[in-house]
C-alpha positions as semicolon CSV with decimal commas, in nm:
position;residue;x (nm);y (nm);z (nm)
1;X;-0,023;-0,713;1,996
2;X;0,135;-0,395;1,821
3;X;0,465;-0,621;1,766
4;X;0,255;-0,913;1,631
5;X;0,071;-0,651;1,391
6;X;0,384;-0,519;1,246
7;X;0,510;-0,915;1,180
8;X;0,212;-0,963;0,966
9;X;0,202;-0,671;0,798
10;X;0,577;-0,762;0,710
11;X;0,499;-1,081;0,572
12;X;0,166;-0,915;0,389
13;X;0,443;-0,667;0,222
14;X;0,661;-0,919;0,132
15;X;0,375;-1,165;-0,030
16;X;0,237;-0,855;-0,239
17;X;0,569;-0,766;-0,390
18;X;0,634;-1,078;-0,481
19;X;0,339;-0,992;-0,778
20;X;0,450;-0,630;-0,800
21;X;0,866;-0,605;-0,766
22;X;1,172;-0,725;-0,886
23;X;1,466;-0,827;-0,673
24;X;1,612;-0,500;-0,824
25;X;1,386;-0,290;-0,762
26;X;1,118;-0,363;-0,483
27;X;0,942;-0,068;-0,526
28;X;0,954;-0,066;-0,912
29;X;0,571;-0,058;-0,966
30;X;0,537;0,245;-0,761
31;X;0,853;0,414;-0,984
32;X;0,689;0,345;-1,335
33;X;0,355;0,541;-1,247
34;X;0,616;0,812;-1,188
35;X;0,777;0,772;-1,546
36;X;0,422;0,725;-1,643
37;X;0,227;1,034;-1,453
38;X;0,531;1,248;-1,349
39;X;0,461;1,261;-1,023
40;X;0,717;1,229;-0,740
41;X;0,779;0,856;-0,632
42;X;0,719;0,853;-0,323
43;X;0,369;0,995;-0,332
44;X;0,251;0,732;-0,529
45;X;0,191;0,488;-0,246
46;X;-0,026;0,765;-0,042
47;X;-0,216;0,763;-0,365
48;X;-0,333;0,434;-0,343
49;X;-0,357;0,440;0,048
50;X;-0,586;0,773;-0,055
51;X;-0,812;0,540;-0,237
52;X;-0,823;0,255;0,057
53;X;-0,933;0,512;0,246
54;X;-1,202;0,628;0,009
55;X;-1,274;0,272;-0,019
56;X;-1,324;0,225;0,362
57;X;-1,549;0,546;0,387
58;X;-1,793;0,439;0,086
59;X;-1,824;0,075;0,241
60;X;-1,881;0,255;0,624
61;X;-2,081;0,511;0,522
62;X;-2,415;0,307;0,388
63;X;-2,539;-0,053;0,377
64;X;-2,245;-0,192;0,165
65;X;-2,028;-0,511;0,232
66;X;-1,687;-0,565;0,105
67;X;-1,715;-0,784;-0,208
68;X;-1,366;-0,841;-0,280
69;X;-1,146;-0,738;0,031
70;X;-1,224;-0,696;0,379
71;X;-1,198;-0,350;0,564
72;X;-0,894;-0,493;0,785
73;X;-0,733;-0,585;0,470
74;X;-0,785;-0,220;0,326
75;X;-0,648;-0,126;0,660
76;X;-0,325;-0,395;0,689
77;X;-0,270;-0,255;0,308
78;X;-0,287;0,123;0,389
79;X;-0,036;0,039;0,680
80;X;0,245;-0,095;0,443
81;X;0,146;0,177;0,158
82;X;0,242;0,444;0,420
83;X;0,553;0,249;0,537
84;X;0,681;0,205;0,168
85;X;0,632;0,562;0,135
86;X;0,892;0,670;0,414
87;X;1,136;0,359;0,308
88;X;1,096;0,586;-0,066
89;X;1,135;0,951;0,091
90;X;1,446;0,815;0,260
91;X;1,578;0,716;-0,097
92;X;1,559;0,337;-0,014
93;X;1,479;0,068;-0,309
């Protein structure tokens, strides 16, 4: 099951950059909020897994239902958010 995970959350990575990346620069969304904020690259994807996460505790913590994503999507997305940050720290593209 972990291996199958892992599969899909490759394929959910590769879908999603296909809105967000260039074939020059996968990560290239995540780099201009750095030009933009000044804030080290690789942190920017914990940001946004930061607000999944937020996300996930607002939606768990009361009577509220997911309007627009489900809570295994937040998690699939937090997932590749904190596997795009190591591929950054490591200096990849």
């Amino acid at each position: 099951m972990f291996k199958d995970i892992l599969s899909e959350l490759g394929e959910l990575h590769a879908a999603k950059s296909h809105d967000y990346a260039r074939a020059d620069d996968v990560y290239r969304n995540f780099r201009m909020n750095t030009e933009v904020w000044g804030t080290i690259d690789w942190q920017e994807p914990l940001k946004r897994a930061t607000e999944k996460m937020i996300r996930i505790s607002e939606l768990t913590s009361g009577d509220k239902e997911p309007n627009n994503e489900s809570i295994e999507d937040s998690i699939k997305d937090i997932a590749v958010l904190a596997v795009i940050a190591l591929d950054m720290y490591r200096g990849n593209k």
